[in-house]
Backbone and ligand atoms as CSV (ligand in chain L), in Angstrom:
chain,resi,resn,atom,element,x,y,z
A,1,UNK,N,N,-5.585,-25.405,2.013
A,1,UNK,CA,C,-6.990,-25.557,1.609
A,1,UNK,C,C,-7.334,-27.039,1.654
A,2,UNK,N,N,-8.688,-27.169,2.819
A,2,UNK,CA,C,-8.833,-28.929,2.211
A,2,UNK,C,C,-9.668,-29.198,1.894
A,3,UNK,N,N,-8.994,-29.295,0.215
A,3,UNK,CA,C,-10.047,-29.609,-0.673
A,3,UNK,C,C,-11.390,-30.540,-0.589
A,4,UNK,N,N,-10.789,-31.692,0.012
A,4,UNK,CA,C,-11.714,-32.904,0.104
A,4,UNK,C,C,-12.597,-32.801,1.666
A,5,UNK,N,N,-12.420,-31.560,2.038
A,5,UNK,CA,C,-13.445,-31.757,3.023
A,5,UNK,C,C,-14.875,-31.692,2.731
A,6,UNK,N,N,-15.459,-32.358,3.946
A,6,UNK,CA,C,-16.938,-32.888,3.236
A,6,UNK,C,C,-17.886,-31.550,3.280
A,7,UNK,N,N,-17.057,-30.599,4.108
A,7,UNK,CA,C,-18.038,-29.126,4.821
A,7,UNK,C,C,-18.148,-27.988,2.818
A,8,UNK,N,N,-17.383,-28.893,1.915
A,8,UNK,CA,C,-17.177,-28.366,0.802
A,8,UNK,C,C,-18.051,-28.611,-0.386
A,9,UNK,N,N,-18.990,-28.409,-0.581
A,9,UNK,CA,C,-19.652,-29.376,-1.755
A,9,UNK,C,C,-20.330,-28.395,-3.030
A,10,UNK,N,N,-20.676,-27.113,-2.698
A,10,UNK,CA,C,-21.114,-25.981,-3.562
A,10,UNK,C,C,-19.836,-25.142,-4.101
A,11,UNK,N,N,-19.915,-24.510,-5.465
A,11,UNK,CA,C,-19.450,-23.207,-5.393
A,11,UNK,C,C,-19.115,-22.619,-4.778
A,12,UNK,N,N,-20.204,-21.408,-3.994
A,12,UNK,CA,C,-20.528,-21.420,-3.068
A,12,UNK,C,C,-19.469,-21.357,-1.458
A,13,UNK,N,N,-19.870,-22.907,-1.505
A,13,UNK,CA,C,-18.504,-23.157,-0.370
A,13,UNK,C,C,-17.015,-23.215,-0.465
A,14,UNK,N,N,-16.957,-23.992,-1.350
A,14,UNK,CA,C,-16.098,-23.382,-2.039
A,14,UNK,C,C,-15.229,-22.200,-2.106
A,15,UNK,N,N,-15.921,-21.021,-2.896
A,15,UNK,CA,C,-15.714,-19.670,-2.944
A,15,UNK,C,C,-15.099,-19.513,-1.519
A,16,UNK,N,N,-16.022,-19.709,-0.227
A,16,UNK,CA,C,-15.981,-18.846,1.069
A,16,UNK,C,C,-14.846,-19.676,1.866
A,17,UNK,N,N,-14.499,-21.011,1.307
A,17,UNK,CA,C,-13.500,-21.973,2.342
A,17,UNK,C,C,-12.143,-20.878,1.488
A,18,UNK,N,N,-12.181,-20.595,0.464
A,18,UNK,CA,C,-10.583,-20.340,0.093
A,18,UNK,C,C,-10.934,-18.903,0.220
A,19,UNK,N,N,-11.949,-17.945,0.580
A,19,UNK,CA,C,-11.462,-16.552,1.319
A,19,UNK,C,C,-10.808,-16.918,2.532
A,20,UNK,N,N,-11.649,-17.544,3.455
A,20,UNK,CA,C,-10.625,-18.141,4.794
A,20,UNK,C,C,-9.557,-18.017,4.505
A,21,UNK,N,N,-9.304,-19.383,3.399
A,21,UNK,CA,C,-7.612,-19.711,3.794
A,21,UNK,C,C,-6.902,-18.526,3.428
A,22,UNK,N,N,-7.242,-17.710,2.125
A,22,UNK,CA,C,-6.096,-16.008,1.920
A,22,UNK,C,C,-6.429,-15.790,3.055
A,23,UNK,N,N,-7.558,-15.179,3.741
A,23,UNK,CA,C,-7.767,-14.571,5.140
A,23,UNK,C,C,-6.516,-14.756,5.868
A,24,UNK,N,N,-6.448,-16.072,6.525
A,24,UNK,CA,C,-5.391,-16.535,7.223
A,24,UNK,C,C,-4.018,-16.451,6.414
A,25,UNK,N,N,-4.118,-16.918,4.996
A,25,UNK,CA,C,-2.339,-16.652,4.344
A,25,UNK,C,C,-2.252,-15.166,4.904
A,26,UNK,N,N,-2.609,-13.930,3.983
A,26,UNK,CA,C,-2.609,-12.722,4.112
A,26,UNK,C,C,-2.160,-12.004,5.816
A,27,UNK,N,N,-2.876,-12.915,6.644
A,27,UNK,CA,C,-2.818,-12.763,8.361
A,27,UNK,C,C,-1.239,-12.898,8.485
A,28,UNK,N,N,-0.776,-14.395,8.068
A,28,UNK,CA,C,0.642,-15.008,7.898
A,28,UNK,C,C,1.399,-14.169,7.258
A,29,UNK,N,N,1.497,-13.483,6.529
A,29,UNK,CA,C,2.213,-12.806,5.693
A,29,UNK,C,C,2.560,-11.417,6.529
A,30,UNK,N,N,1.372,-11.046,6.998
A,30,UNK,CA,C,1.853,-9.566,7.855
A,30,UNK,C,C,2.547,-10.071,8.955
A,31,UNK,N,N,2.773,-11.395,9.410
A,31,UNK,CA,C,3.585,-11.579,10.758
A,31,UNK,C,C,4.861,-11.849,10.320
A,32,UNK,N,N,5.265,-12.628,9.285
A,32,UNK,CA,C,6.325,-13.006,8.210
A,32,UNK,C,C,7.020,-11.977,7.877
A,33,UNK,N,N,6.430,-10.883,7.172
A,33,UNK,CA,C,7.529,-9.672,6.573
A,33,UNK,C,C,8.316,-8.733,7.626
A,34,UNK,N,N,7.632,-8.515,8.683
A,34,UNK,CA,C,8.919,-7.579,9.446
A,34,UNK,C,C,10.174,-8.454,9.741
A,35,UNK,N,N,9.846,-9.949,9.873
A,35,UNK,CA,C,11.554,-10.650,9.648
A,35,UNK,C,C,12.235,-10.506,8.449
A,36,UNK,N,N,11.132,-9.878,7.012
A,36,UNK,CA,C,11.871,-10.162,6.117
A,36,UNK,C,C,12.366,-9.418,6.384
A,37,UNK,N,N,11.967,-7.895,6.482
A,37,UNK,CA,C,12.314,-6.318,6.545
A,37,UNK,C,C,13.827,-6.220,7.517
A,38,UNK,N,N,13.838,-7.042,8.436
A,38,UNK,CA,C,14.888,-7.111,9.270
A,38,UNK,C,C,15.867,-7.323,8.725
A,39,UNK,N,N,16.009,-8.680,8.283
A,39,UNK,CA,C,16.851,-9.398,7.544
A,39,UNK,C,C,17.422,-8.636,5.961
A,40,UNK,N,N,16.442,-8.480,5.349
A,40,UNK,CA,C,17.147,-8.021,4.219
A,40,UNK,C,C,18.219,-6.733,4.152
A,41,UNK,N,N,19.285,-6.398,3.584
A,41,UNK,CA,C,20.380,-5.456,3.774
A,41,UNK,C,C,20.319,-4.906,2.448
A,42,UNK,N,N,19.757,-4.903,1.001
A,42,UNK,CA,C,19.261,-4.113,0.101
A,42,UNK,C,C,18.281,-3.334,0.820
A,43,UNK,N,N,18.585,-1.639,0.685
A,43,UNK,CA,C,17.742,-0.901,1.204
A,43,UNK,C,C,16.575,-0.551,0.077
A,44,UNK,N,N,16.376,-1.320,-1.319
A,44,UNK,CA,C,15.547,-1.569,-2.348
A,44,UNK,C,C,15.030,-2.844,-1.969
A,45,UNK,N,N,15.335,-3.533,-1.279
A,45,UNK,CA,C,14.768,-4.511,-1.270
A,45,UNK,C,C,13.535,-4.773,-0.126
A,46,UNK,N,N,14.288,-4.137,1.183
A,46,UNK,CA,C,13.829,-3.766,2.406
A,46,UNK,C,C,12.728,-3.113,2.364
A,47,UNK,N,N,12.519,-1.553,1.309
A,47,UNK,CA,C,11.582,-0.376,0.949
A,47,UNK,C,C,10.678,-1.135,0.187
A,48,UNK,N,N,10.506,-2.454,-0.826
A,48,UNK,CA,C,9.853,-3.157,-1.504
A,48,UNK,C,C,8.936,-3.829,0.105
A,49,UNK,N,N,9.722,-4.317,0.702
A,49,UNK,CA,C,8.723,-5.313,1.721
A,49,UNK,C,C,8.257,-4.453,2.801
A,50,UNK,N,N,8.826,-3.200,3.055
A,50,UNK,CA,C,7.710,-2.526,3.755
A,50,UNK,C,C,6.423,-2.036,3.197
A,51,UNK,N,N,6.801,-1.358,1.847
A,51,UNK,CA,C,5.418,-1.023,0.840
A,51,UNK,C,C,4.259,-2.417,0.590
A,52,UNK,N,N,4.997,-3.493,0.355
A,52,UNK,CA,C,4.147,-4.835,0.811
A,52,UNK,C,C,2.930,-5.146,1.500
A,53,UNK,N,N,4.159,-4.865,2.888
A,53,UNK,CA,C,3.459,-5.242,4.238
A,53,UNK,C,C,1.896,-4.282,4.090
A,54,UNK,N,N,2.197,-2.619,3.938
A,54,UNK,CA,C,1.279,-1.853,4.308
A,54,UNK,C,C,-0.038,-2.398,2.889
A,55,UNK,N,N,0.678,-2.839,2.274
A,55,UNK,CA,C,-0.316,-3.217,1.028
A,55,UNK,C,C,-1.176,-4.476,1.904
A,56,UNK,N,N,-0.362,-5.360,2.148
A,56,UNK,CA,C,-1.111,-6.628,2.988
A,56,UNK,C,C,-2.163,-5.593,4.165
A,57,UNK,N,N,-1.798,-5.312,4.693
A,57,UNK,CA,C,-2.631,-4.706,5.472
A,57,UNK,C,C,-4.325,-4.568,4.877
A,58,UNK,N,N,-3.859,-3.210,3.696
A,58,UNK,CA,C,-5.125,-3.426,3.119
A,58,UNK,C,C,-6.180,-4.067,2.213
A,59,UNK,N,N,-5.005,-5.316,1.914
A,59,UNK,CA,C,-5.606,-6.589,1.531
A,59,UNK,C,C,-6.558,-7.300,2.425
A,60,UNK,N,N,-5.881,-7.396,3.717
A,60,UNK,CA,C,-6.744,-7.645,4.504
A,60,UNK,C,C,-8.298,-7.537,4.775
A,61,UNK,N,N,-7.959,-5.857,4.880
A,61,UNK,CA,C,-9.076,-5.050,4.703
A,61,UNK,C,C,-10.490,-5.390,3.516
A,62,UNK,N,N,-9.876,-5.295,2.866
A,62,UNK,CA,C,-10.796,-5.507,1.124
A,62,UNK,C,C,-11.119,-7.171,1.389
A,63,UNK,N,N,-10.210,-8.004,1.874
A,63,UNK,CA,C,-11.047,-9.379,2.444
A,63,UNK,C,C,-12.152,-9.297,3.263
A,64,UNK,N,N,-11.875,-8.702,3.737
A,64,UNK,CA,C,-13.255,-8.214,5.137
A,64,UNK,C,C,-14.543,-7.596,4.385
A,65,UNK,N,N,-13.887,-6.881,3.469
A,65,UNK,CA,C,-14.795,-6.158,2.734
A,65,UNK,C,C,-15.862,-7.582,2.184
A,66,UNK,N,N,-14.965,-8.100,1.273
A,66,UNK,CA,C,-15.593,-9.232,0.522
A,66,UNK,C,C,-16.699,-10.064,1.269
A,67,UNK,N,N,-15.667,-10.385,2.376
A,67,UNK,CA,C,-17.155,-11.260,3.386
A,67,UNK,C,C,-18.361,-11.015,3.562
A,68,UNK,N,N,-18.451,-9.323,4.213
A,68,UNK,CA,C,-19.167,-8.834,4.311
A,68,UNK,C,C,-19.973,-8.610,3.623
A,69,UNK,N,N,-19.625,-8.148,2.041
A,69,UNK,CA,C,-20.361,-8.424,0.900
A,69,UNK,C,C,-21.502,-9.589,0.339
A,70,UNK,N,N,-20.801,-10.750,1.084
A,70,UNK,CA,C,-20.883,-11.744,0.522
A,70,UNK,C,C,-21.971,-12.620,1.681
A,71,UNK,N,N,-22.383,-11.806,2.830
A,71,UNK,CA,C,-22.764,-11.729,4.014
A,71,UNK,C,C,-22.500,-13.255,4.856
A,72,UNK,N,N,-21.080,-12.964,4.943
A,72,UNK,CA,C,-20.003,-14.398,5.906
A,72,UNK,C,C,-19.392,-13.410,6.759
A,73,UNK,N,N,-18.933,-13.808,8.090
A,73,UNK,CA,C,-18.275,-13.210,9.292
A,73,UNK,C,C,-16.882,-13.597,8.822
A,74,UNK,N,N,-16.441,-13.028,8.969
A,74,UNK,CA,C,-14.568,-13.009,8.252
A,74,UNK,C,C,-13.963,-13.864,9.214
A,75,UNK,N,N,-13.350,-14.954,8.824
A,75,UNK,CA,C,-12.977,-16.312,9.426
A,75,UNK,C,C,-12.242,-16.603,8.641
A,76,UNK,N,N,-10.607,-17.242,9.369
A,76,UNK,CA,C,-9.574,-17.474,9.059
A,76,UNK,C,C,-9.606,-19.512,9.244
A,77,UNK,N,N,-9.226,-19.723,7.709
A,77,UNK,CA,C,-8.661,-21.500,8.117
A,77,UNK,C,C,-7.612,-21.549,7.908
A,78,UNK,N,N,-6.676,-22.653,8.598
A,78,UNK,CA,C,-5.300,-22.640,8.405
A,78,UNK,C,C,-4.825,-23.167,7.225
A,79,UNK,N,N,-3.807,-22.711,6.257
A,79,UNK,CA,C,-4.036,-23.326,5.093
A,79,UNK,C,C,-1.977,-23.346,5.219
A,80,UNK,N,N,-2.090,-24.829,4.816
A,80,UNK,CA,C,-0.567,-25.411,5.364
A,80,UNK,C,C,0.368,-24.873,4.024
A,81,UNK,N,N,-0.327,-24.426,2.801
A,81,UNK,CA,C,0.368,-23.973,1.834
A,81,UNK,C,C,1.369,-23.337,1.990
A,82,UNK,N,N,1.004,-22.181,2.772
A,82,UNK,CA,C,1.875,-20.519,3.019
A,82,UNK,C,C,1.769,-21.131,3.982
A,83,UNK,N,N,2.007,-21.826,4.828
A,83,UNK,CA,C,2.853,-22.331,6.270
A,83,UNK,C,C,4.020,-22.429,5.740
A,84,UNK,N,N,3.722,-23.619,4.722
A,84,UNK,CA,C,5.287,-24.105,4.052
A,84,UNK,C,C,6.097,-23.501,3.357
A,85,UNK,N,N,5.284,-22.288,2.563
A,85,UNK,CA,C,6.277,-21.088,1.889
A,85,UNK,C,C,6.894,-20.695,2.832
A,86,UNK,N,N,6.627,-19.703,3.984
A,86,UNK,CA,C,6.850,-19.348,4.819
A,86,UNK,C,C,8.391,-19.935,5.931
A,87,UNK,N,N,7.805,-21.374,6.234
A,87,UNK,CA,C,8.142,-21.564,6.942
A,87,UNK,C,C,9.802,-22.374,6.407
A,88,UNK,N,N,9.509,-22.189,4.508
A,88,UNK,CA,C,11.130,-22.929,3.935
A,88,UNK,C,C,12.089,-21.291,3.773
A,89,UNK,N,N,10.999,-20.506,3.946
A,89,UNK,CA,C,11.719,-19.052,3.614
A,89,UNK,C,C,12.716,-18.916,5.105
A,90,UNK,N,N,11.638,-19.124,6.211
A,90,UNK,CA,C,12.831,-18.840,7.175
A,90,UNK,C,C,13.900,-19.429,7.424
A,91,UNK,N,N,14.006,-20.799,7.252
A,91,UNK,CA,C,14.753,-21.604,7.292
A,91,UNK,C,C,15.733,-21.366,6.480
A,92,UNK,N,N,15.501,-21.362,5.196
A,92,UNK,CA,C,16.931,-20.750,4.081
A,92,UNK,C,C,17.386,-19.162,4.321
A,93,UNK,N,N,16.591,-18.208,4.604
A,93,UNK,CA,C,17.237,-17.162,5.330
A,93,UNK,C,C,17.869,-17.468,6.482
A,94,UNK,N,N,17.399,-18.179,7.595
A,94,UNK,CA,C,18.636,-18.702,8.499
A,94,UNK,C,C,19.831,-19.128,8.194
A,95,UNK,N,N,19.831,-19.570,6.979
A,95,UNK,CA,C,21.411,-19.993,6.830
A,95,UNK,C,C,22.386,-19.460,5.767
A,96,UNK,N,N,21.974,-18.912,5.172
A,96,UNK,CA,C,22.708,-17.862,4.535
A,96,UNK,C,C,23.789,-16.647,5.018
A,97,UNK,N,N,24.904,-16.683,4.652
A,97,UNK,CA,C,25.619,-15.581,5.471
A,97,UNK,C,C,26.279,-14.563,4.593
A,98,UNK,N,N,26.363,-14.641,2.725
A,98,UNK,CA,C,26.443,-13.987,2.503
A,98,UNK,C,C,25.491,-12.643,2.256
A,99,UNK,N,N,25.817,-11.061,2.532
A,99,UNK,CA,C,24.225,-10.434,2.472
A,99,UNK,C,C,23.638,-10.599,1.017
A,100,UNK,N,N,24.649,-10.641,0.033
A,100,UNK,CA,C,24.277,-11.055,-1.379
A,100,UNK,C,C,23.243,-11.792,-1.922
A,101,UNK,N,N,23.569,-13.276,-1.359
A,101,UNK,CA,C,22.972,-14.496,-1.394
A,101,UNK,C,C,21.585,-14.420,-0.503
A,102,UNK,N,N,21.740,-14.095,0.905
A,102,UNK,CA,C,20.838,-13.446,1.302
A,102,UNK,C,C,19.412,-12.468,1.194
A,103,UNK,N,N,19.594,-11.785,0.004
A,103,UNK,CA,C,18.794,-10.649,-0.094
A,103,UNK,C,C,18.390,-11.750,-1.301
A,104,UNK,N,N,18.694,-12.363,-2.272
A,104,UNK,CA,C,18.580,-13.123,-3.691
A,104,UNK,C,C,17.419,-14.094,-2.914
A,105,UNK,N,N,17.792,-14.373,-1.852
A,105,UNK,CA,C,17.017,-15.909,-1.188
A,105,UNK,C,C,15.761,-15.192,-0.818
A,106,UNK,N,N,15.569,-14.152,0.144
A,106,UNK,CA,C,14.481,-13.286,0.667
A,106,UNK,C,C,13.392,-13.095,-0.858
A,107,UNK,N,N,14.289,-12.329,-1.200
A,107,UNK,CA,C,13.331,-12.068,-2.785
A,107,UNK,C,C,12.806,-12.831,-3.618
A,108,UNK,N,N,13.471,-14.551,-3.090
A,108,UNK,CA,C,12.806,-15.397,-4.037
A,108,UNK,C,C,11.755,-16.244,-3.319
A,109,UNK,N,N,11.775,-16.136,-1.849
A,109,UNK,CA,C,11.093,-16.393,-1.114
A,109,UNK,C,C,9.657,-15.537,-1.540
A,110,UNK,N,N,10.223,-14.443,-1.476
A,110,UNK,CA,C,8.328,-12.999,-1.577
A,110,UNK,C,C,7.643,-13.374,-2.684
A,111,UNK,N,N,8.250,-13.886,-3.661
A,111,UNK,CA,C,8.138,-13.837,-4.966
A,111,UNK,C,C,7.159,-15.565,-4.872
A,112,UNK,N,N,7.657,-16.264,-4.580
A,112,UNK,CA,C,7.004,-17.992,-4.262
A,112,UNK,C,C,5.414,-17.509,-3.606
A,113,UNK,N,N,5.484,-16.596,-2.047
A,113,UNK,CA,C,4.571,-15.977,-1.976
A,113,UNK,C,C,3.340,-15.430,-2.650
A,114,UNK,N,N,3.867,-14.942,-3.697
A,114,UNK,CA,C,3.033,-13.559,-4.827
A,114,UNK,C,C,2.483,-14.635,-5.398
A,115,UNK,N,N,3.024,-15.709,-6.117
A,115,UNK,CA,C,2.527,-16.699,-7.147
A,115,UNK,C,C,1.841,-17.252,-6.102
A,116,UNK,N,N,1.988,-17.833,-5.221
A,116,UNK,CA,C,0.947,-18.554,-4.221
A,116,UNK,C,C,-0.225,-17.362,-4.069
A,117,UNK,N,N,-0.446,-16.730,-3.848
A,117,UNK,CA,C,-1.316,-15.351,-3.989
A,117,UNK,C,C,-2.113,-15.184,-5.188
A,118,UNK,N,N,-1.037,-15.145,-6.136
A,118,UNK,CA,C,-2.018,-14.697,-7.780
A,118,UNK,C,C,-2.957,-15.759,-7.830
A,119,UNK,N,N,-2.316,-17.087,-7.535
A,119,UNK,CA,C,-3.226,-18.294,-7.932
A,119,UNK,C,C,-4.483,-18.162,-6.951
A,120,UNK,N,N,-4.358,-17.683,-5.964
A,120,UNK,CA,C,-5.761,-17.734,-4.489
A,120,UNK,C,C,-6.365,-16.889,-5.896
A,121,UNK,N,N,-5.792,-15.642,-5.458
A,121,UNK,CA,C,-6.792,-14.742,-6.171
A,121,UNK,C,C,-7.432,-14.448,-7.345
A,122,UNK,N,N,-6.909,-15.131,-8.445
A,122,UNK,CA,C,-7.026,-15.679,-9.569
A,122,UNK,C,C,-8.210,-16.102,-9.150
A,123,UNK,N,N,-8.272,-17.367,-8.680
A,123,UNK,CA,C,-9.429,-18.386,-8.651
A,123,UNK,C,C,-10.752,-18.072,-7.897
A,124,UNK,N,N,-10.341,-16.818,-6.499
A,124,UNK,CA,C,-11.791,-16.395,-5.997
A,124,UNK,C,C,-12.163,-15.121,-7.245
A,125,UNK,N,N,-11.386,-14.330,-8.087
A,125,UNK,CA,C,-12.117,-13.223,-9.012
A,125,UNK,C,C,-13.102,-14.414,-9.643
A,126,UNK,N,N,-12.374,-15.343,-10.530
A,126,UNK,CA,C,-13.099,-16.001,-11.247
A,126,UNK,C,C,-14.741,-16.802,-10.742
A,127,UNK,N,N,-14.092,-17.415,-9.742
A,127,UNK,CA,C,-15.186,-18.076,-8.922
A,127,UNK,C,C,-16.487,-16.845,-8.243
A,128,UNK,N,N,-16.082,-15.847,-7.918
A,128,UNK,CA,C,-16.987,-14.920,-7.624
A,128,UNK,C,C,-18.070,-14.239,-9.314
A,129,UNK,N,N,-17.139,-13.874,-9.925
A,129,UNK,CA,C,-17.913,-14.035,-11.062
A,129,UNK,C,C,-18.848,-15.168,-11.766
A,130,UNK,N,N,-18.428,-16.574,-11.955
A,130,UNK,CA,C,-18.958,-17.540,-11.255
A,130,UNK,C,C,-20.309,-17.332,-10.820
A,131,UNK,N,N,-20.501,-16.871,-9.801
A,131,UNK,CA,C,-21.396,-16.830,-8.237
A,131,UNK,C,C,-22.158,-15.861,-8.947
A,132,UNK,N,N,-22.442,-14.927,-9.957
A,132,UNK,CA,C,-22.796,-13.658,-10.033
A,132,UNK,C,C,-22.098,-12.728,-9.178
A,133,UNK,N,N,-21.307,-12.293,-8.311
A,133,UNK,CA,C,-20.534,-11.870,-7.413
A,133,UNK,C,C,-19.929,-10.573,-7.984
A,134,UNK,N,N,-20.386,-9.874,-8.774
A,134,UNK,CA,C,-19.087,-9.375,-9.811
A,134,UNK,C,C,-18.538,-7.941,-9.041
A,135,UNK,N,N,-19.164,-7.843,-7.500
A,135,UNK,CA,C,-18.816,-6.504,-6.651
A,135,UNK,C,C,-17.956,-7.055,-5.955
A,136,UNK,N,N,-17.986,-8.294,-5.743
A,136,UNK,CA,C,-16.692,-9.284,-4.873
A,136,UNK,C,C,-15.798,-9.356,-6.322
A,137,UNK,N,N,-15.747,-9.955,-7.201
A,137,UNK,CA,C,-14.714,-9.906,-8.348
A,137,UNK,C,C,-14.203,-8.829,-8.247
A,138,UNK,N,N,-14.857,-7.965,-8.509
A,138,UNK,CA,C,-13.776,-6.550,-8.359
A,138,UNK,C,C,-12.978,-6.477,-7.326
A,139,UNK,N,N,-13.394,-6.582,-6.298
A,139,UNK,CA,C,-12.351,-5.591,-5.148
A,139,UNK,C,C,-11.009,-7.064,-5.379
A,140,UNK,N,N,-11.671,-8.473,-5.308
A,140,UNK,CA,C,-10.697,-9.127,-5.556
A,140,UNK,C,C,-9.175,-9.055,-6.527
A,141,UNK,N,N,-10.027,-8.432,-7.678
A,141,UNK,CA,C,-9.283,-8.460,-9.012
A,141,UNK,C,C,-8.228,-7.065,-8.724
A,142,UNK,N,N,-8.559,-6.390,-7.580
A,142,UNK,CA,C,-7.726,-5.441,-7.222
A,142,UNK,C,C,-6.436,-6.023,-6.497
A,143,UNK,N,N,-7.057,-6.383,-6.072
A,143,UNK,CA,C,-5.658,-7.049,-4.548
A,143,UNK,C,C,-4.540,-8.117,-6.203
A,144,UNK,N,N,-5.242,-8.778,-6.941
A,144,UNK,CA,C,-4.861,-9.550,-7.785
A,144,UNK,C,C,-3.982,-8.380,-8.676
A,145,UNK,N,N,-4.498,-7.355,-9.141
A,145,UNK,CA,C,-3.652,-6.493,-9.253
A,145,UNK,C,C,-1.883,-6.053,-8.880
A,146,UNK,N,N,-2.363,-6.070,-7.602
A,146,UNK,CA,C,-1.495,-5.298,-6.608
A,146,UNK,C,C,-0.274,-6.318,-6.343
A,147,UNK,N,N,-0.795,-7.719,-6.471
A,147,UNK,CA,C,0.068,-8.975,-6.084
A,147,UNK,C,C,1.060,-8.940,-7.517
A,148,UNK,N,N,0.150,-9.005,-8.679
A,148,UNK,CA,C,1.482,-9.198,-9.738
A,148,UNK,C,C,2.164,-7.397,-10.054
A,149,UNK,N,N,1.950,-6.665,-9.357
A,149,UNK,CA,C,2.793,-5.738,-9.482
A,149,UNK,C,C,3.954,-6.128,-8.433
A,150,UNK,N,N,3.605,-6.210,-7.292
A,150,UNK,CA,C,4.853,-6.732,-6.265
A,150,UNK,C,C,5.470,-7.866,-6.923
A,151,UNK,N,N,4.990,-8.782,-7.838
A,151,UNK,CA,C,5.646,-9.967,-8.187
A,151,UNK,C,C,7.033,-9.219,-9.128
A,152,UNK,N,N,6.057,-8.488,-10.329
A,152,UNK,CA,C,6.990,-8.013,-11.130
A,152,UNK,C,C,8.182,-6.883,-10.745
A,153,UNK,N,N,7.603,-6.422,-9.668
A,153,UNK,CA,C,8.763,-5.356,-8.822
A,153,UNK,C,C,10.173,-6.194,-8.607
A,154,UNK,N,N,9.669,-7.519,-7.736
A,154,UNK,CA,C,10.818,-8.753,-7.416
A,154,UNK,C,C,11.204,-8.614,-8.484
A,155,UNK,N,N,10.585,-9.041,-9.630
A,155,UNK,CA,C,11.486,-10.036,-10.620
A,155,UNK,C,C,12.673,-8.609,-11.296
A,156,UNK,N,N,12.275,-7.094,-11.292
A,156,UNK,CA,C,13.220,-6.404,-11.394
A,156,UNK,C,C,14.273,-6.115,-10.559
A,157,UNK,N,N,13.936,-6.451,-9.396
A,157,UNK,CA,C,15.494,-6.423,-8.563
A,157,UNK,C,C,16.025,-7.816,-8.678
A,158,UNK,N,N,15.594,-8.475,-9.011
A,158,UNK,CA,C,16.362,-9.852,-9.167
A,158,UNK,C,C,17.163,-9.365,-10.742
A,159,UNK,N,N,16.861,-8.792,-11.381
A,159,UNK,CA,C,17.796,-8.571,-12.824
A,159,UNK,C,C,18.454,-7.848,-12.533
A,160,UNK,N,N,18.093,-6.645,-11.569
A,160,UNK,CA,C,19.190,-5.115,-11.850
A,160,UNK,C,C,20.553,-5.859,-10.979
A,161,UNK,N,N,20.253,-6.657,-9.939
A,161,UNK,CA,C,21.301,-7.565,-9.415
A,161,UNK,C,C,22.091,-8.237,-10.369
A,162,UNK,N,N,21.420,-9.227,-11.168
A,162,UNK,CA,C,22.060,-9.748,-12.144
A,162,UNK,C,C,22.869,-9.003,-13.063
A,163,UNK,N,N,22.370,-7.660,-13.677
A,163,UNK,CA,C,22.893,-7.127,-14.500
A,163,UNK,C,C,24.275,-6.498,-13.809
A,164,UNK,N,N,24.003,-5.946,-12.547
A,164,UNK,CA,C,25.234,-5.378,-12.188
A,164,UNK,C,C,26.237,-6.066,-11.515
A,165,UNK,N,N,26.320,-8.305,-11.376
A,165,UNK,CA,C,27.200,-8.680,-11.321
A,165,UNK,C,C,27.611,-9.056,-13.371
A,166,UNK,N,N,26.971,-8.595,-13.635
A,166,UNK,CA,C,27.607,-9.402,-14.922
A,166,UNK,C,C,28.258,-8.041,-15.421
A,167,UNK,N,N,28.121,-6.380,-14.774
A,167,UNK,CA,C,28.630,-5.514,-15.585
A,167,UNK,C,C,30.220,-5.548,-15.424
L,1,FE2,FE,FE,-1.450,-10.312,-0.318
C-alpha cells in the first residue's frame, strides 16, 4: 500500500486504494497456495489450504462485489506487503527437509498471511462504515470473519502438533 501517494488524499481514496491492494494480495494468495498444497505432507494441513484456497476464491468474489457496490471497476495495485509474506514463505519452505519442520514452517507462513489479511480487512469494514458504506462493511466483515477462522484453525494444528510431540 503506498501510503504517501499523492493519488491518496480522501477517505474515500483511501478506502478504494487498499480494496486494490487485498484485490491483488487475495489474487497472490490463490497463485501461492497450490505450492502450499503441494508441499505440505500433513493431510490436515493440506485439507486446511485447499478449503482456503476455495474460500479465497470467493473472497475474491465479494471484493468484486464491494467495488461494484461502491461503483469502482475492480482494479488490482501491487502491494509489496504479501509479496514479502509470500515470497519469505517460499524461500523457508525451500529449505526445509524435515516433513515435520516443514509442515510447522507452511502453517506459520498461512498464518503471517491471515494476520496480514485481518488487518486489510479490519481497516476497510471500519473505513467503509466510516464512508456510510455499511452494505460494503458487511460483506467485508464476512471475508474478516472467514480469515480469523482460518487463522484460528492454524493456530489448532500448530498445538495438536505440539501436544502430540510432548505426549
Ligand atoms: Fe483472503
Amino acid at each position: 500500500m503506498a501510503l504517501f501517494s499523492k493519488d491518496i488524499q480522501t477517505m474515500n481514496d483511501l478506502f478504494v486504494h487498499t480494496l486494490q491492494d487485498v484485490y491483488y494480495a487475495e489474487h497472490q494468495i490463490t497463485e501461492a497456495l497450490p505450492k502450499m498444497i503441494e508441499k505440505a505432507t500433513s493431510p490436515q494441513l493440506r485439507q486446511g489450504f485447499e478449503t482456503h484456497l476455495r474460500e479465497t476464491e470467493g473472497q475474491i468474489r465479494r471484493l468484486e462485489q464491494v467495488f461494484e457496490m461502491h461503483g469502482e471497476k475492480p482494479k488490482q495495485v501491487t502491494c509489496p506487503a504479501i509479496n514479502g509474506i509470500i515470497k519469505e514463505a517460499n524461500e523457508i519452505a525451500g529449505d526445509v527437509g524435515d516433513k515435520d519442520v516443514l509442515d510447522a514452517a507452511l502453517a506459520a507462513a498461512a498464518q503471517a498471511v491471515e494476520h496480514y489479511e485481518i488487518s486489510r480487512y479490519g481497516s476497510l469494514a471500519a473505513w467503509a462504515k466510516e464512508l456510510g458504506r455499511h452494505d460494503c462493511a458487511q460483506l467485508l466483515e464476512q471475508t474478516l470473519a472467514e480469515e480469523k477462522a482460518t487463522d484460528a484453525k492454524l493456530t489448532e494444528m500448530a498445538e495438536a502438533r505440539l501436544n502430540r510431540q510432548a505426549a
